[in-house]
C-alpha positions as CSV (number, residue, x, y, z in Angstrom):
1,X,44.5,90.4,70.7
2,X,43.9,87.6,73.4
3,X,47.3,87.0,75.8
4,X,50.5,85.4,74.7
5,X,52.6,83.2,77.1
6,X,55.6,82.6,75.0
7,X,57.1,81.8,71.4
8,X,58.3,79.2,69.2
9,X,59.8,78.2,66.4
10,X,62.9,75.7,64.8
11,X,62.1,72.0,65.3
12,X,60.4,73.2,67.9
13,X,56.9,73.2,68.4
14,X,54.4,75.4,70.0
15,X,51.0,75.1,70.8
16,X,48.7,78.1,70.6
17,X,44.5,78.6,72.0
18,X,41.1,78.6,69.9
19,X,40.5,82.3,69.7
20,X,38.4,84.4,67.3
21,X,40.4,85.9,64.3
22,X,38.1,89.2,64.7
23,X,39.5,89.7,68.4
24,X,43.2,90.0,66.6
25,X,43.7,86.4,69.3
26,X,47.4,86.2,70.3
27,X,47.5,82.6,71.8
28,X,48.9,81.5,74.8
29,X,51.8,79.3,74.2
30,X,55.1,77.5,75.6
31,X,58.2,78.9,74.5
32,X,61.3,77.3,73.3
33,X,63.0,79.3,70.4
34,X,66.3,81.2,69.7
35,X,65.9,84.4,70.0
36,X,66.9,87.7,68.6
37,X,69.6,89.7,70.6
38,X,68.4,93.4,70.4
39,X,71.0,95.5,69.7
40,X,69.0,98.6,71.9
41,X,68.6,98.3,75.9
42,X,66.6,95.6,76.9
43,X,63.3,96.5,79.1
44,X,63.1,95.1,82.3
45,X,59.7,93.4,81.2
46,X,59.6,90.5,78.6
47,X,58.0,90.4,75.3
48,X,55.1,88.5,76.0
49,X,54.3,90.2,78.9
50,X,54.4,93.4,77.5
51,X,52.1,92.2,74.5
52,X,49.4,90.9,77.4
53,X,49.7,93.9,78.9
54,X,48.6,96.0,76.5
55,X,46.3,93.9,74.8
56,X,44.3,94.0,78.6
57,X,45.5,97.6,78.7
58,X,45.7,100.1,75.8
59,X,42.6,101.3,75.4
60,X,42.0,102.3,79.0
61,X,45.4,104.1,78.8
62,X,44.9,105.9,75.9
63,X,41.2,106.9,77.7
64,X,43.4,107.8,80.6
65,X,45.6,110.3,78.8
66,X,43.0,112.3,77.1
67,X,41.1,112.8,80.0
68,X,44.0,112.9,82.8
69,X,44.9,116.5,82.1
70,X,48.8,117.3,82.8
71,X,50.4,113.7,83.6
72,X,54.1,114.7,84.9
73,X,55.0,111.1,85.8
74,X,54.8,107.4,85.5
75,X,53.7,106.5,88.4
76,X,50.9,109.0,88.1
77,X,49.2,107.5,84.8
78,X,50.0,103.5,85.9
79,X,48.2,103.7,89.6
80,X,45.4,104.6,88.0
81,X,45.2,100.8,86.5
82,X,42.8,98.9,88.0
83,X,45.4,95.6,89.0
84,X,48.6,95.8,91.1
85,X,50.2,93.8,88.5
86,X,49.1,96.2,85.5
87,X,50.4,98.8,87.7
88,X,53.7,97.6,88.3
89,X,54.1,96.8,84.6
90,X,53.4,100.0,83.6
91,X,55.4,101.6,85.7
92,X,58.5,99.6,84.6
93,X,57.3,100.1,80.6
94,X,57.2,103.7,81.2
95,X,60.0,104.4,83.3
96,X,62.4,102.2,80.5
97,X,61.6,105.7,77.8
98,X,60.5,108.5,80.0
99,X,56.7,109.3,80.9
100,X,56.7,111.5,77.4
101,X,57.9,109.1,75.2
102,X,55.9,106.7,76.7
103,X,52.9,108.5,76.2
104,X,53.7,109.9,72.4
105,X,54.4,106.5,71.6
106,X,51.2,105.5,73.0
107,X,49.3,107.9,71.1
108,X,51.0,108.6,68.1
109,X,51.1,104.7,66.3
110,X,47.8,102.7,65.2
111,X,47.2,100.9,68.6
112,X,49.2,97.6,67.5
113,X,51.1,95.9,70.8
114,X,53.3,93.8,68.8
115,X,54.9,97.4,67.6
116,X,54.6,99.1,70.7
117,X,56.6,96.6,72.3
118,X,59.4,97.2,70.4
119,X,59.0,101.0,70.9
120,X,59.0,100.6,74.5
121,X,62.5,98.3,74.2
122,X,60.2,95.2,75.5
123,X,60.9,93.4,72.2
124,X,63.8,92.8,69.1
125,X,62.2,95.3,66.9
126,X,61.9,93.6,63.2
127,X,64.3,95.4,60.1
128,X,63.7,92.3,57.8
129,X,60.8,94.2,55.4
130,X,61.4,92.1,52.4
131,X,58.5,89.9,51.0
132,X,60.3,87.2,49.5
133,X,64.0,87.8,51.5
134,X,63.3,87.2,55.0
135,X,61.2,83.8,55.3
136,X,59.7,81.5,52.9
137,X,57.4,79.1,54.1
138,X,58.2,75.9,51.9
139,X,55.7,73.3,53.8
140,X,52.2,73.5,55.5
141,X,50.5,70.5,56.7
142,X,47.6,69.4,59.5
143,X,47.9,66.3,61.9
144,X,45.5,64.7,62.1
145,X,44.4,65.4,58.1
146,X,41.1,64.1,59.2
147,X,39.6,63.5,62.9
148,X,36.2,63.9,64.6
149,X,34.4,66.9,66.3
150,X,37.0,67.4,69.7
151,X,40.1,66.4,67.7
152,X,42.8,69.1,68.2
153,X,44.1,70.1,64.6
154,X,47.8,70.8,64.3
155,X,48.6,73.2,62.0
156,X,52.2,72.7,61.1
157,X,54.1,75.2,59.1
158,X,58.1,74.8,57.8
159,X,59.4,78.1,57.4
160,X,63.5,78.8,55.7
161,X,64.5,81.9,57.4
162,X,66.8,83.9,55.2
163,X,67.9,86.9,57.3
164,X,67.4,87.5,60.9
165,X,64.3,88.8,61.6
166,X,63.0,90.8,64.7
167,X,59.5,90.5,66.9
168,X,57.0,88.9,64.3
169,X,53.4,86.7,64.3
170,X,52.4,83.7,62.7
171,X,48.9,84.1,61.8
172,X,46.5,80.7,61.4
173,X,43.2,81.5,59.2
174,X,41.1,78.7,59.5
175,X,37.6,78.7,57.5
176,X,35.0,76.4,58.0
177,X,33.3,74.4,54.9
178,X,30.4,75.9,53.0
179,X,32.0,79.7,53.7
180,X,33.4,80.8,49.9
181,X,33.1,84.5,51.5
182,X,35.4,83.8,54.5
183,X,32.9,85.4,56.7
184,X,33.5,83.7,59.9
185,X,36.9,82.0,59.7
186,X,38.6,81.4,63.2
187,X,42.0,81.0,64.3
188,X,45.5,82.1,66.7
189,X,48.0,84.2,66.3
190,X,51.8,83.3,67.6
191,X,54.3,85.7,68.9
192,X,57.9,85.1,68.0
193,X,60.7,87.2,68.8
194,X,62.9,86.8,65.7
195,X,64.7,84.1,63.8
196,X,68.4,83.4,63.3
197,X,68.7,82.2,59.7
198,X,67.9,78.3,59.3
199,X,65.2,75.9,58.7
200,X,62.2,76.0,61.9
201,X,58.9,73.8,61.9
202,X,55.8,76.6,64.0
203,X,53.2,73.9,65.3
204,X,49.9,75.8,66.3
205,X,47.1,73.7,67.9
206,X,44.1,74.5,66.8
207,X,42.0,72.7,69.8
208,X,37.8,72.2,68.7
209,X,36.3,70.4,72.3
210,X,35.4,74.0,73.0
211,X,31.2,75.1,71.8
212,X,31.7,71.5,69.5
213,X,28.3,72.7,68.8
214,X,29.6,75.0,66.5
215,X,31.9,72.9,63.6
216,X,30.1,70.9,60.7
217,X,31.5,68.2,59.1
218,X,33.6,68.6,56.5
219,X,36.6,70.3,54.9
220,X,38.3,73.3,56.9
221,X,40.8,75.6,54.6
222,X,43.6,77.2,56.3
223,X,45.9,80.1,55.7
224,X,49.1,81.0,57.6
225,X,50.5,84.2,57.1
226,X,53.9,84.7,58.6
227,X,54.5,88.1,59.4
228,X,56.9,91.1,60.9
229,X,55.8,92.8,63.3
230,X,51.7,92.2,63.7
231,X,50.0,90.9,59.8
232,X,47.9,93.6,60.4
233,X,49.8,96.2,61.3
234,X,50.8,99.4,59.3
235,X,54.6,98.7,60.0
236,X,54.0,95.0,59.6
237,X,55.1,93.2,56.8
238,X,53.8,89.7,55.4
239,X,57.0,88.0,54.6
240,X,54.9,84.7,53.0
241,X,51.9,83.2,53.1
242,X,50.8,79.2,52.7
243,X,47.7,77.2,52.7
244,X,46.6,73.4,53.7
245,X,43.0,72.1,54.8
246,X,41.9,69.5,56.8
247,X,38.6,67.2,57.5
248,X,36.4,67.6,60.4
249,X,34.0,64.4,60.6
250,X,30.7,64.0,63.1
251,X,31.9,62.4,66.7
């Protein structure tokens, strides 16, 4: 997953990066949204940053464990991050749930931030599991519906929220014309932190000025997946999913 600065959602609109689908691409994005109240103690780090950090992160920790031998503290496992900052957020992570829960929780789910996060008390934890009782996406549209090679696509989704819903992604699919098998689709993934019931309009930007080398012309499908937790995720849950296209011309 690629960093996250923020989420959105309501009439509110956020803009997320380009990134490759395969890399799992959390976008980085302004925030304006109303947020879930956890009920749990609230970690000392925010959402986002917690997602960054272990996107950047996990794997090196998880390394770290196996081969650290006894690790009796938090402080001993985080200074052995590379960065000041990684350190410090570690530190604050892990001292939030205890250097052993920290490190059972880190080894004993399937690697997913999004989910860790709420383990470590960084983010609302979702308990809205219902496919067709939690969100239903009743719009999905692109602006421009047609534009050159450059253009920035904006893939806007309306979503009815039916129940308040905890940390969660919206996941853009985009696939380029003349691909039926969906073999290199492209896309962003955008973080929320949960939904009070009501109507909200997710805007993600899908920007194409970067390797414009790359798109034909033509007709781009797209498929949004709105989700609990991470889409992918084994605790995840895809509360609905939508589709819309638009046109890519030559500059």
């Amino acid at each position: 997953m690629a960093r996250i600065a923020g989420l959105c959602f309501i009439a509110l609109v956020a803009s997320s990066a380009f990134l490759p689908l395969e890399a799992k691409a959390v976008a980085k994005t302004a925030s304006k949204t109303r947020f879930l109240q956890p009920a749990e103690p609230k970690s000392a780090i925010a959402c986002s940053t917690c997602v960054n950090f272990l996107d950047d992160t996990l794997n090196t920790l998880l390394n770290l464990i196996v081969d650290g031998g006894i690790i009796g503290s938090c402080e001993q496992l985080c200074t052995r991050l590379q960065s000041t900052w990684e350190q410090g957020v570690c530190i604050l992570l892990c001292s939030g749930v205890g250097i052993e829960a920290f490190i059972a929780y880190l080894d004993g789910h399937d690697n997913d931030p999004v989910y860790l996060c709420t383990d470590f008390l960084a983010c609302p934890r979702n308990h809205c599991n219902s496919t067709t009782n939690c969100i239903t996406i009743t719009d999905a549209s692109v602006s421009p519906s047609t534009g050159p090679v450059r253009t920035t696509f904006k893939i806007n989704t309306k979503i009815l929220v039916h129940q308040q819903t905890g940390t969660g992604v919206t996941n853009v699919i985009v696939t380029p014309p003349g691909n039926p098998n969906n073999t290199n689709p492209f896309g962003s993934t955008l973080l929320n932190e949960g939904y009070a019931p009501g109507t909200y309009t997710v805007t993600v930007d899908i920007p194409t000025d970067d390797f414009d080398w790359q798109y034909q012309p033509g007709v781009y499908q797209v498929e949004i997946n709105v989700c609990g937790s991470d889409c992918q995720d084994k605790y995840g849950v895809v509360f609905d999913t939508g589709n819309t296209n638009f046109t890519m011309t030559k500059m």
